[in-house]
N, C-alpha and C positions, 0 to 999 in steps of 0.2 A: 402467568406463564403461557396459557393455552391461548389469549389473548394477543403477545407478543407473538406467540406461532403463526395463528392467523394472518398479523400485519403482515410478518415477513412472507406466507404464503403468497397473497396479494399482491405483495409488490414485484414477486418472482414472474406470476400469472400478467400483472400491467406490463413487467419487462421483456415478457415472451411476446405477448400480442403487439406492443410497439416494436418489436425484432421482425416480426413477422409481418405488419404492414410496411414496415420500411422494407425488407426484403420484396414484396410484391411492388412496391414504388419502383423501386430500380431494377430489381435483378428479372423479373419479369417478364420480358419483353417478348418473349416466342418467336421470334427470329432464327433464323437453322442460317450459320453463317459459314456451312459447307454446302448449302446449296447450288444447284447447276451455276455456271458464270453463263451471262446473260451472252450473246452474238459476240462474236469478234467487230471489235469498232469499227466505221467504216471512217471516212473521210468527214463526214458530216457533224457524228459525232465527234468527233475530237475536235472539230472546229465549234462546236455547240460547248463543250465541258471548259476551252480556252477562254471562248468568251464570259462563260460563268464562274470561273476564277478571277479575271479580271475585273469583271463588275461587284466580283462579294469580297476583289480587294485581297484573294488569300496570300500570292506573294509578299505583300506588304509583311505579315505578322510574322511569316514562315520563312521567308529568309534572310537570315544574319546580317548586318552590312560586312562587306568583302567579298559577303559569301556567294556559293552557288546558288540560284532561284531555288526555292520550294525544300532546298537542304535542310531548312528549322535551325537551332540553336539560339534565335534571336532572343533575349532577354525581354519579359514584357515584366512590366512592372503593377502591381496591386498592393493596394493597404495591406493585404496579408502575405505578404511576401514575393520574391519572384519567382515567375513560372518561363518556361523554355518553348519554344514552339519546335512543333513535334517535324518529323523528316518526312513529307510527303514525296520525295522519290522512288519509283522502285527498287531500293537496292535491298536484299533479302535479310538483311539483319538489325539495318537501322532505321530501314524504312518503311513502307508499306508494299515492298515485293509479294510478301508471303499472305497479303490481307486477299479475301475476298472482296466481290462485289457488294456480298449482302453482310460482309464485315465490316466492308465504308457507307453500306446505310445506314447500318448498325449507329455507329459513331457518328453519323448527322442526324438520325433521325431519336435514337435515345439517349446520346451520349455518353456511350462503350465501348473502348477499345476491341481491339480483335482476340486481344487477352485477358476481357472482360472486365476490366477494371473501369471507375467511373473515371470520368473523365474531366475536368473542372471546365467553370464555364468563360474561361477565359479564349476557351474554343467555343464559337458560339452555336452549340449546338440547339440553343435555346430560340435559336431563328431557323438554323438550315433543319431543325425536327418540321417546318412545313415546305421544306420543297420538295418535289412530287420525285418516285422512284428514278424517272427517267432523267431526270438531272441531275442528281447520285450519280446514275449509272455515267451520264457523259462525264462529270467532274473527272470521277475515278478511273476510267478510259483516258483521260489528257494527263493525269499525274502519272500513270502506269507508262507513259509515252516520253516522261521526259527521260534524259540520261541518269542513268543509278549512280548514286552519290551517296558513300559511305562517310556519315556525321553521326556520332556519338555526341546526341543532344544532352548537354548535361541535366542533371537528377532537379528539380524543383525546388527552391529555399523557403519550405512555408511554415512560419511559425506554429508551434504545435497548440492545438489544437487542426486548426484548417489542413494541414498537413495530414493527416487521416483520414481513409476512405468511409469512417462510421461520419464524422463531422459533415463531409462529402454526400451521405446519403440522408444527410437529416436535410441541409440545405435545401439540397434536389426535390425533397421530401414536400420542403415548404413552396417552393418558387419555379419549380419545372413540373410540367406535362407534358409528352408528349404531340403533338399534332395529328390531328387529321388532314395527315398527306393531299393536298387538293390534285383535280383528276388533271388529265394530261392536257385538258382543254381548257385550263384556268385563263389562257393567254386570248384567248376567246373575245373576249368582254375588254373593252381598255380599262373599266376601273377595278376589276380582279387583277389583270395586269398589274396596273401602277403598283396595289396591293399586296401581289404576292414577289415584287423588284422591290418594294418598300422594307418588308417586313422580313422575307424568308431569302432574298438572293443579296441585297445591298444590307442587312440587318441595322440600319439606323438608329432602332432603338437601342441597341447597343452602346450607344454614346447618348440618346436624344431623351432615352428615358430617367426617371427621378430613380434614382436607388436610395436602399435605406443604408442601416451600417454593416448588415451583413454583405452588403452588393447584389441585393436582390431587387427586381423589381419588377410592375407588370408591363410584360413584352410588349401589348397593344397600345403601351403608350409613347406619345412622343410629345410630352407636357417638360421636355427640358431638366437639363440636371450636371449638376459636376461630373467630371469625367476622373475617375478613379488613378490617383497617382500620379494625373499631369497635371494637374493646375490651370485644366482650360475647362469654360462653362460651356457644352452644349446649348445653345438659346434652343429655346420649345419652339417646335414648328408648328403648333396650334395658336397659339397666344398670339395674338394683333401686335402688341408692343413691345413682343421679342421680335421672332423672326417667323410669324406665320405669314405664309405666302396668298391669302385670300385675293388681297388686291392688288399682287402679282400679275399681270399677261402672262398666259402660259408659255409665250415664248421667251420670256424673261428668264422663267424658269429653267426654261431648257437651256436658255445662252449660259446661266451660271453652273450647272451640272458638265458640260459639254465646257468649256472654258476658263469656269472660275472665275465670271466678269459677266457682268450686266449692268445697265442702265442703273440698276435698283440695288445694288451689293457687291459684294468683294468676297470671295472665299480665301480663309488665311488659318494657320495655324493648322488643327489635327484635318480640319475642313480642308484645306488646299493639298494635302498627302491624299484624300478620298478621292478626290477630284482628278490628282494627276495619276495615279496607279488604277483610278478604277471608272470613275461615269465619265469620263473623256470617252472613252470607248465603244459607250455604250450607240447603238444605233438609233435613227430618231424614232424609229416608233416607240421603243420601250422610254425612250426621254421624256414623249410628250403624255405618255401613259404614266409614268412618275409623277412627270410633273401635275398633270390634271386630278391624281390621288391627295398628293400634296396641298394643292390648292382649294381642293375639297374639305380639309380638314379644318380650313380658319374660319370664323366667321366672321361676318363684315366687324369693324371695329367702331365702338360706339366713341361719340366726340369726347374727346378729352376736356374735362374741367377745367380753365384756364387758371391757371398760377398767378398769386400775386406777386410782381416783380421784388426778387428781396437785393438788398444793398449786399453787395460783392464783398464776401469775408477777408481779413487779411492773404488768406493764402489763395483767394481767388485772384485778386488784383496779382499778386507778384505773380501769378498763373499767367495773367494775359499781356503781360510784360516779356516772360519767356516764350510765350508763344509766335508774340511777335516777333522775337528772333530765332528760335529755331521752327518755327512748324508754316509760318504764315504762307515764307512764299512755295509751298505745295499746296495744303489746305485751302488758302485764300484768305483776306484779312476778316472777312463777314463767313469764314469756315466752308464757302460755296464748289470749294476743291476745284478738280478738272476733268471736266468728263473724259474718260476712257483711259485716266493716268491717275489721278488722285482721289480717292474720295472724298465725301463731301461730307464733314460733319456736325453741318447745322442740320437738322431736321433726320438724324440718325439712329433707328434704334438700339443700333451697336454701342452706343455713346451713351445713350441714358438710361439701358437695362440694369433693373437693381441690383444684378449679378456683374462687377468688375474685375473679374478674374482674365477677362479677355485682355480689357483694354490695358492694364498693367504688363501681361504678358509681351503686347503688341511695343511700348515705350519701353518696356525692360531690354527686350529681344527683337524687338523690328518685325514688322509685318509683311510675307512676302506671300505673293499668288504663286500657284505652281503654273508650271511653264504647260500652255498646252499645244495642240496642231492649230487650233484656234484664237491661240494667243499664245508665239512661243515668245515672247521676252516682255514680261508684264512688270510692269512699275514696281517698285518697292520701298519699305519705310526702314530707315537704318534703325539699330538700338539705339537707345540711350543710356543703357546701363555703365558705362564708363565716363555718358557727356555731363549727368545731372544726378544729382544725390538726390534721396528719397526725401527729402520736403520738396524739393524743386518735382519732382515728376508726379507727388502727390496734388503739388499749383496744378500743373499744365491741366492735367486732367480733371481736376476742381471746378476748372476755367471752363474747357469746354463743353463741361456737363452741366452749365449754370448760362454758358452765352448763346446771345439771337435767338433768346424768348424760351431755352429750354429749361428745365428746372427739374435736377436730382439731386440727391445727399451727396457731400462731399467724397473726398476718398481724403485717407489721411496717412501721414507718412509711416506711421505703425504698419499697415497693409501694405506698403509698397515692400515695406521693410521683409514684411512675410513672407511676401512673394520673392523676394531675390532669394531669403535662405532658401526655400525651399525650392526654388528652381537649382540653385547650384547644386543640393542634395541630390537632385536629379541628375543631375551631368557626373555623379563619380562613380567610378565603374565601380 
């Protein structure tokens, strides 16, 4: 008996101390979110907070389609349910009227609301914790400037457990820290630059980094990874023979951030939404400063092993049978496409990365660029989801993952098959 008292003593004492570092993990932060508000904006900043919305893309998440800019209600989708994006306009009851300034650092820099609640990381506080005070403060100056818009975002669907703020704080516990806010002169240096437009204003990893099954992952990476609930793969911007940008021209770089189009790629799918809502915008220093971070990160690619040519499976042949009649005359009969309208898919990393959730995507649903100033009416690839059944769209892509000397593993019509449920799962409200 005095033995069982013990245990259960123990585990009282283990349950207080893990209460109580998880309490200091999140609730901790020493923040006074009644403090003075910073200057009245002036013109400068509000044109500084505009353009750091635009580049971190928040309209996109934050407002609804139909709806008002920045009004929230939009449905984002996650394995553990859906979440709502929240009302950043001022209106005093459903939006951030009544926040302060150092209550929207709060919520960028620890991720907590103004009513201290945690906040999940589908808002990615888990980037904007390193952007520096004074870009808070402009953000928050341009959201407080649009017109107050009363939206009653609805309540979050998240299956219980994730749906609790204890679940909440264990997560945070394991996979967030905090930042050290970098100084005001980060912009200083072009490769702090590109670094802190990479990581803490554009948050890339966001999409670029590997998560595991909780959706955690480490923020400094961009080693490539599924993207949670759409069925599009992030290719890694380190890796040679995904999509690292080593032996990229940095103006290459820039043309496809600015554009969505270059010599060297095509930005399509969650990539062509960043593009047209967000680095269009961006000005060229901070382009070429991305971009040279970017480029920074690949290392030259070692030659590839040449493959021994293998004899075309049945469902490769009837692949390049269809191909020649729906795909040839864009692509080209030897896949050399057309520059500055079709891509090219002989010698494409897009095409033969082990990860095919893209190119399914692309044949199911069509691949379209987003429209920019720099290219307002850019080519596009129609679906085929209605033209070819799933052994046929399994061929095409068999085909051209296998012709003019490339060689990957099949795709086979089970996968296609996957991808169609679960994209139309995606489409019901």
């Amino acid at each position: 008996m005095r033995l069982l008292r013990r245990a259960l003593l123990a585990l009282v004492l283990l349950a207080g101390l893990a209460t109580g570092v998880l309490w200091h993990l999140n609730y901790n932060d020493g923040v006074d979110i009644d403090a003075a508000e910073p200057m009245a904006a002036d013109a400068a900043v509000l044109a500084r907070g505009a353009y750091l919305a635009r580049a971190g893309n928040c309209l996109a998440c934050h407002t609804a389609r139909g709806g008002v800019p920045a009004a929230g209600g939009k449905p984002i989708a996650t394995p553990f349910g859906t979440l709502y994006a929240g009302n950043l306009t001022p209106d005093p009851d459903t939006g951030i009227g009544r926040w302060s300034a150092a209550a929207f650092w709060r919520a960028l820099h620890h991720g907590r609301s103004a009513d201290g609640r945690l906040l999940y990381p589908a808002f990615p506080y888990t980037h904007t914790t390193l952007l520096t005070r004074a870009d808070s403060d402009a953000l928050f100056a341009y959201f407080r400037s649009l017109p107050s818009t009363r939206t009653q975002v609805p309540a979050h669907e998240l299956r219980w457990p994730y749906s609790t703020q204890a679940a909440l704080a264990v997560w945070r516990a394991l996979y967030f820290r905090p930042g050290d806010a970098p100084a005001d002169n980060v912009h200083a240096d072009p490769q702090r630059r590109g670094a802190y437009l990479v990581h803490a204003v554009a948050h890339c990893s966001a999409c670029h980094a590997p998560r595991d099954r909780l959706g955690g992952a480490d923020w400094q990476r961009l080693d490539g990874g599924l993207m949670p609930a759409q069925g599009w793969y992030a290719p890694s911007l380190t890796a040679p023979h995904e999509a690292g940008l080593g032996q990229w021209p940095v103006e290459d770089i820039v043309q496809l951030l600015k554009t969505g189009h270059s010599a060297r790629g095509h930005a399509s799918g969650p990539m062509a939404e960043v593009v047209f809502h967000g680095t269009q915008y961006l000005n060229d220093a901070d382009l070429q400063a991305m971009a040279g971070y970017l480029k920074a990160l690949s290392p030259a690619p070692s030659a590839p092993a040449a493959a021994p040519a293998a004899t075309p499976t049945r469902l490769a042949q009837a692949g390049e049978k269809l191909y020649g009649q729906h795909c040839a005359s864009c692509h080209g009969e030897q896949g050399e496409g057309v520059p500055g309208a079709y891509p090219a898919l002989a010698g494409n990393r897009a095409v033969t990365m082990p990860h095919t959730q893209n190119l399914l995507q692309v044949m199911l649903h069509g691949g379209f660029g987003p429209a920019t100033a720099g290219r307002p009416r850019p080519y596009g690839m129609p679906p085929f989801t209605l033209t070819l059944n799933d052994t046929e769209i399994a061929a095409v892509i068999s085909h051209i993952r296998n012709a003019w000397g490339q060689h990957a593993p099949e795709v086979t019509p089970l996968e296609v098959l996957q991808m169609r449920q679960a994209s139309s799962s995606s489409l019901r409200p």
